[in-house]
ZAMARGU-4260 file (C-alpha; in steps of 0.2 Angstrom, whole numbers, plus 5000, padded with zeros to 4 digits):
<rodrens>
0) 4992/4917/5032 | 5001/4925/5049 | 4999/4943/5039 | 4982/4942/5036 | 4977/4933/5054
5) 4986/4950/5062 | 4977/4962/5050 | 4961/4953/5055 | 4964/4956/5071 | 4970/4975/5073
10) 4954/4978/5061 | 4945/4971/5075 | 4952/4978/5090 | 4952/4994/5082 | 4938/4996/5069
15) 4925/4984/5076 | 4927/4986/5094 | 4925/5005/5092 | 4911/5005/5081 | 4904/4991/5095
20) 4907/5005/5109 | 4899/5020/5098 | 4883/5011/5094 | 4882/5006/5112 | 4887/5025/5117
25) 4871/5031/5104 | 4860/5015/5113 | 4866/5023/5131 | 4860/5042/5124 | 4845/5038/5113
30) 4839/5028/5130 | 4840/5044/5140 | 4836/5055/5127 | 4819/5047/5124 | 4814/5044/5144
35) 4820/5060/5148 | 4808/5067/5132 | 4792/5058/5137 | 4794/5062/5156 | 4796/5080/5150
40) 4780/5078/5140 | 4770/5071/5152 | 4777/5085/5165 | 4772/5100/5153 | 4755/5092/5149
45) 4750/5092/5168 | 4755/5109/5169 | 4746/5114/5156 | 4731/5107/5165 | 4737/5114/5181
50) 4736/5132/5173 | 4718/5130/5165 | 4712/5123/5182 | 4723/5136/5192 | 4712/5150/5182
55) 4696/5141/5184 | 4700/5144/5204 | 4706/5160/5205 | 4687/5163/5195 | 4680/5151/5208
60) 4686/5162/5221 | 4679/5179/5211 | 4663/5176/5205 | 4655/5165/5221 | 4666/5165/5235
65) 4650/5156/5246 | 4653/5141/5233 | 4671/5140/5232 | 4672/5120/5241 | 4657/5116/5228
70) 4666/5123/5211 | 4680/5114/5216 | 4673/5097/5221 | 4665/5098/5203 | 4679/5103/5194
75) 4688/5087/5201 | 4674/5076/5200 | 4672/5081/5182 | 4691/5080/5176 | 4688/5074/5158
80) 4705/5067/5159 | 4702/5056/5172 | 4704/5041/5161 | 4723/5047/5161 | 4726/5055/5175
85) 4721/5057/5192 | 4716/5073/5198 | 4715/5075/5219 | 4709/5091/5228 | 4724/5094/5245
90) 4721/5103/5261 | 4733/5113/5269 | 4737/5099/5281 | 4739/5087/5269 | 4723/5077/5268
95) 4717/5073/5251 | 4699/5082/5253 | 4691/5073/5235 | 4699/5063/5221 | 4693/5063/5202
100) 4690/5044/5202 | 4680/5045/5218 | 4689/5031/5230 | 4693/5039/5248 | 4713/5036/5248
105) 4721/5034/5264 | 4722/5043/5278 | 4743/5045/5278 | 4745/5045/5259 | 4764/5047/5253
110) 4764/5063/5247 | 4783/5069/5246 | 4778/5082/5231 | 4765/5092/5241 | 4775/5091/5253
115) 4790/5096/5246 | 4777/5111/5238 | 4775/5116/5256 | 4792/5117/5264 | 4800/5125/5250
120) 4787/5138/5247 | 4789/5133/5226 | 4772/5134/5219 | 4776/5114/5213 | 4781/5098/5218
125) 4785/5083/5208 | 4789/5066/5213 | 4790/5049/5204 | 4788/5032/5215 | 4782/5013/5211
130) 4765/5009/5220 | 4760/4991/5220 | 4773/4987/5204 | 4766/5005/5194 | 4779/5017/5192
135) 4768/5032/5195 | 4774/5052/5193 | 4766/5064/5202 | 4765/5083/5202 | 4758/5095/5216
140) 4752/5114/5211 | 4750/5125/5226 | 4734/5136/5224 | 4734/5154/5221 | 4717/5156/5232
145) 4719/5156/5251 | 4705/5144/5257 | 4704/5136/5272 | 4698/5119/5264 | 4708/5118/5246
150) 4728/5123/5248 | 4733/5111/5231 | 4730/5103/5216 | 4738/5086/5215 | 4739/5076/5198
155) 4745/5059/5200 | 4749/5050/5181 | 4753/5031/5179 | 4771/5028/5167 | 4769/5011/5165
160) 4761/5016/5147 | 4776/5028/5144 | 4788/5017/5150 | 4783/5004/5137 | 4784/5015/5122
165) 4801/5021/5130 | 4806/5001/5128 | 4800/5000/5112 | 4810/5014/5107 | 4824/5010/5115
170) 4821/4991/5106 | 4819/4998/5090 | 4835/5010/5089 | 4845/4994/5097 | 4837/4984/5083
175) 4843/4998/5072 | 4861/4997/5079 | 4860/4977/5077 | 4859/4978/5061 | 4872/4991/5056
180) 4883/4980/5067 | 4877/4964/5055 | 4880/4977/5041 | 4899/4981/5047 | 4904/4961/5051
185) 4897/4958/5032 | 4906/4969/5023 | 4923/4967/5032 | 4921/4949/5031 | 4921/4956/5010
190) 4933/4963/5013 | 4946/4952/5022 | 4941/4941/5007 | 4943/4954/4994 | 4962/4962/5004
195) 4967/4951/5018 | 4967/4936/5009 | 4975/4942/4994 | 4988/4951/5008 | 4992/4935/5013
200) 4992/4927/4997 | 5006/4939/4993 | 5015/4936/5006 | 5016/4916/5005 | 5019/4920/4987
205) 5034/4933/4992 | 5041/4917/5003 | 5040/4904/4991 | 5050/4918/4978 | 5062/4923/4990
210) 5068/4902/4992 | 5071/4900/4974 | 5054/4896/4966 | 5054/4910/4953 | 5041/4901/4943
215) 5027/4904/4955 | 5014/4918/4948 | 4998/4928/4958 | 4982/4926/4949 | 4976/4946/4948
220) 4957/4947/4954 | 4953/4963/4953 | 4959/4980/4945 | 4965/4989/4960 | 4980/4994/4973
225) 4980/4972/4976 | 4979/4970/4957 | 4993/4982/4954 | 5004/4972/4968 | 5000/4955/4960
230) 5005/4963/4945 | 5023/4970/4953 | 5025/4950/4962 | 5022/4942/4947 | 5035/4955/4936
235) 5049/4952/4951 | 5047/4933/4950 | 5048/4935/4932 | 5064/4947/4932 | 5070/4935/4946
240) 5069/4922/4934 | 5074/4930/4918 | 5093/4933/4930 | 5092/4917/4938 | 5092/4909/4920
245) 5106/4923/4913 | 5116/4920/4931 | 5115/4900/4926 | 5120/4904/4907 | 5134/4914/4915
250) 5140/4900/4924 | 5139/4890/4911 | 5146/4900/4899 | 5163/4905/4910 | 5163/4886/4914
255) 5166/4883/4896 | 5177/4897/4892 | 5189/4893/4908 | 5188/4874/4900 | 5192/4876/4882
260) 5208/4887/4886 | 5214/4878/4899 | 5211/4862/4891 | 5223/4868/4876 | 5236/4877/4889
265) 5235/4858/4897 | 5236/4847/4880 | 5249/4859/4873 | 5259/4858/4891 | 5259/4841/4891
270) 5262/4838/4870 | 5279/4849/4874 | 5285/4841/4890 | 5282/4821/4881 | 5294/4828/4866
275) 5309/4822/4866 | 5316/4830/4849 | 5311/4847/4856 | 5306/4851/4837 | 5307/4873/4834
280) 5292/4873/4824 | 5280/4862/4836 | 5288/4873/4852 | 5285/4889/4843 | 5265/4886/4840
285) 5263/4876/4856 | 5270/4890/4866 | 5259/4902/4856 | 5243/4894/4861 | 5248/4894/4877
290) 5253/4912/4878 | 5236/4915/4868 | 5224/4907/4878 | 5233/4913/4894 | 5231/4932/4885
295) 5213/4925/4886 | 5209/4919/4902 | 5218/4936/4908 | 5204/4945/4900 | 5192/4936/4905
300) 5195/4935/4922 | 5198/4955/4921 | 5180/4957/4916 | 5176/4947/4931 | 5185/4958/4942
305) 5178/4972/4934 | 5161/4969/4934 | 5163/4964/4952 | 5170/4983/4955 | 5155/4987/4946
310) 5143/4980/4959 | 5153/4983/4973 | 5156/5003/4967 | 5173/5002/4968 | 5176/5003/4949
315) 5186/5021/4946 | 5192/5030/4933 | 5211/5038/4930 | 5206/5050/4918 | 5217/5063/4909
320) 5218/5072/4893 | 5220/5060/4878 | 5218/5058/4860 | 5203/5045/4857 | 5208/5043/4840
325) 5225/5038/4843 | 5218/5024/4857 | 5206/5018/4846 | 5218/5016/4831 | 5229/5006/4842
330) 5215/4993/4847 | 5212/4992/4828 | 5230/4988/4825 | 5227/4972/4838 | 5216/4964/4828
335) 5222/4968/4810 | 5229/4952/4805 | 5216/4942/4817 | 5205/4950/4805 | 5215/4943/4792
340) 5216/4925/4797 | 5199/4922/4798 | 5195/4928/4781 | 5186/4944/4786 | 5189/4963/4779
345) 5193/4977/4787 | 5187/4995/4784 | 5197/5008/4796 | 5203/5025/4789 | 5213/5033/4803
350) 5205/5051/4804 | 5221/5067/4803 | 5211/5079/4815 | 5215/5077/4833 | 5198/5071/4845
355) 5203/5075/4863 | 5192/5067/4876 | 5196/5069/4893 | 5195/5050/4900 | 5203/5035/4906
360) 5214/5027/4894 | 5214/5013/4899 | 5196/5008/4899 | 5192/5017/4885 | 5204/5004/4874
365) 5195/4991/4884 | 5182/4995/4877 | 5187/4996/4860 | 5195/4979/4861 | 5178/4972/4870
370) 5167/4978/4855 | 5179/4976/4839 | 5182/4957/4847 | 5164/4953/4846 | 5162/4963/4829
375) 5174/4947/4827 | 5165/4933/4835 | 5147/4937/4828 | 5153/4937/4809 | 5160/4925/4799
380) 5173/4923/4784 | 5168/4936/4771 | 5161/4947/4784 | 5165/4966/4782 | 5169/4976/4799
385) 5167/4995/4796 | 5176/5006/4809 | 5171/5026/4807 | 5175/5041/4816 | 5164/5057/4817
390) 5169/5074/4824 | 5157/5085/4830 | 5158/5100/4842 | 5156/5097/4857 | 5157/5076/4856
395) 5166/5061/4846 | 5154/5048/4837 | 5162/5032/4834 | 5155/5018/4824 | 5160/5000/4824
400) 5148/4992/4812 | 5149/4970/4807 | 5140/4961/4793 | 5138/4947/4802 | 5123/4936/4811
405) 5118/4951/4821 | 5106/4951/4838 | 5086/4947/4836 | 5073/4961/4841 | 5068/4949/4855
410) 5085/4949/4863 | 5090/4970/4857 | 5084/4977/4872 | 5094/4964/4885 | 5111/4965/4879
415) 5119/4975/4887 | 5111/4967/4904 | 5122/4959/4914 | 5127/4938/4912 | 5114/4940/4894
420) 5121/4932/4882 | 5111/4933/4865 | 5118/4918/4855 | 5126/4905/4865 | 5133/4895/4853
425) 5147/4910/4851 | 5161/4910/4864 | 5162/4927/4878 | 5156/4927/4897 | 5141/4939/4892
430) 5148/4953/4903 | 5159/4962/4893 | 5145/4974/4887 | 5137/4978/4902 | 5157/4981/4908
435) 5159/4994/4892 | 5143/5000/4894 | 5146/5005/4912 | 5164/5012/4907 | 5155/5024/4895
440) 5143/5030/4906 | 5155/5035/4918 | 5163/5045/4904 | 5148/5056/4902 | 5145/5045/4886
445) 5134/5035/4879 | 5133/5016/4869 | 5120/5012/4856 | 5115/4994/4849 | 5107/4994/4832
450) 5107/4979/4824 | 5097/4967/4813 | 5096/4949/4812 | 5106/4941/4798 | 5111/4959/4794
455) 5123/4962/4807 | 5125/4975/4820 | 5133/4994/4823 | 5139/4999/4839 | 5138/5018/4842
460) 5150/5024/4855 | 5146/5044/4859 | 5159/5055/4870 | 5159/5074/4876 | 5174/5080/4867
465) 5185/5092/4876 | 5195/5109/4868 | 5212/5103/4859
</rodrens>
């Protein structure tokens, strides 16, 4: 679970603290969008009153000069948004002359926006400020009418209403962001159940695989990238298996191979060194057994060797132009009265044509001898072995073909894997195939298996033939 506590962290230094920063960030820039909206409205409605009024005093000032001071102490007075707003009447020195809700303000006012008006020469002033806990904005529009009493028009506007639909804004898009926060911690919590998890199953499945316990499997939840990694776990642990079995098979197998021939060199060895009367005939077939099952630990520990160059890549080839008809004859002539002696028959007709292959000689009779020796050991007395040899341009087919208990369809497809053995109860190490097999290959050639159980089995060896 140390996989999937380090996943689950990155995801949340990276993914969740950044999408925590950008919906602060949008929190931060919807505030000040949305203050900075209203305030704006609020400013372009005065002046949009200040620009109806602003008219109605330059007609003032047309139409009856004489009762300027009394159309603008109406117009104040009667300010139809005085509900909303307060509307005051300045005078160039700064005194406020009359006010739409009819209350006298003091005498030293804090005006900074008429003021500012004023100084500047701008034909507006605008000013925000708390009075008594109300956050107040206030805008001043110099009058286009020179009078002596009415210099400005001065609209004073409290935001504590604004300001509260700014907060509930403001509430409502954090509220929004809240929830898409929830949203985000939901589904990654699905989906460190649904990947992190299963990550870390893996892992701790991978461990327990890697100290020997092949038998362990992943249980596949779901048809995806995870689903087709279980499925690749569970297939190694199996194939893990399937050559830990074979590699215990192996060991098994050789164990008894070394045994069996070394227990007869030693039984022999010992019959021959007890006899006194030194008789020819038991020294003549004591000695043969030991010469023979010496011959036969030999082999065997030369496919050991050779499969290990195999593996390692050190397994060349001393390859020259040869006749692989003549080599193939003379691994045939090897077994001839083997054949014999255990009651089997031999069908060889030694083709007259000349099959030059361009090869090692060596291994290629090693493989003849490999194959031909099992075509031996998988059949039994009364058995036939057929040995053919077809001539193509451009390849050599040979066929070695046995009638005996031949290989399963179950166990076809692994025989020529390394330490697979398909019937145990017949003698061999289970890596001469996969040695022959290898041997071909580097040739350019090919080996086929086809066999049938009960039937027996052919053995098709293909090379690239050369120009005699």
């Amino acid at each position: 679970m140390v996989a999937s506590n380090k996943i689950t962290r990155r995801w949340i230094l990276n993914s969740f603290v950044t999408i925590l920063l950008i919906l602060i960030s949008v929190i931060i820039i919807s505030s000040i969008a949305i203050r900075s909206f209203f305030y704006s409205s609020v400013r372009s409605e005065i002046l949009s009153r200040s620009s109806v009024h602003t008219t109605l005093l330059e007609t003032y000032a047309a139409n009856s000069p004489a009762d300027y001071s009394n159309e603008v102490r109406g117009l104040v007075e009667g300010f139809e948004d005085k509900d909303k707003m307060e509307l005051m009447a300045i005078s160039p020195d700064g005194r406020v002359v009359i006010t739409s809700s009819g209350f006298a303000p003091p005498d030293n006012m804090f005006m900074p926006d008429f003021e500012s008006a004023m100084l500047a020469g701008e034909r507006t002033g605008e000013t925000r400020y708390s009075l008594n806990g109300e956050n107040v904005l206030a805008v001043t529009v110099l009058s286009t009418v020179s009078s002596e009493e009415i210099a400005a028009l001065r609209y004073a506007v409290s935001l504590n209403k604004i300001d509260q639909q700014i907060i509930l804004f403001i509430s409502l898009i954090t509220v929004i962001c809240l929830c898409i926060l929830l949203f985000v911690i939901t589904t990654s919590s699905y989906f460190i159940n649904s990947i992190v998890l299963p990550v870390g199953k893996v892992g701790e499945t991978a461990r327990r695989i890697a100290q020997g316990d092949f038998n362990v499997r992943l249980k596949k939840q779901n048809d995806d990238e995870i689903g087709e990694l279980c499925d690749t776990i569970n297939d190694m642990a199996e194939e893990l298996s399937q050559s830990e079995k074979m590699k215990n098979d192996f060991i098994s197998s050789v164990s008894h191979e070394l045994r069996t021939p070394l227990t007869a060199i030693k039984g022999w060895a010992e019959t021959l060194s007890t006899d006194e009367g030194t008789d020819p005939a038991l020294l003549y077939k004591g000695m043969h057994v030991i010469i023979s099952e010496t011959e036969r630990l030999s082999q065997m520990v030369e496919e050991l060797l050779d499969f290990s160059r195999i593996q390692s890549g050190r397994f060349h080839l001393v390859k020259d132009h040869l006749d692989i008809i003549a080599e193939l004859s003379d691994a045939v002539l090897m077994f001839t009265e083997r054949i014999k002696r255990e009651q089997m028959t031999l069908i060889y007709h030694e083709p007259d044509d000349l099959a030059m292959v361009y090869g090692d000689r060596n291994r290629l009779r090693q493989v003849f001898i490999n194959i031909i020796d099992n075509a031996i050991k998988y059949s039994n007395p009364g058995d036939t072995i057929t040995i053919e040899v077809g001539i193509s341009p451009g390849r050599v087919i040979i066929s070695i073909q046995d009638t005996g208990c031949g290989i399963s369809e179950a166990d076809l497809p692994k025989i020529k894997a390394k330490f697979y053995k398909a019937n145990s109860t017949r003698r061999g190490s289970g890596i001469g195939l996969a040695v022959a097999d290898e041997i071909i290959s580097q040739h350019g050639g090919t080996l086929e298996i086809k066999s049938k159980e009960q039937q027996g089995t052919t053995v098709l060896i293909m090379l690239p033939s050369v120009e005699k």
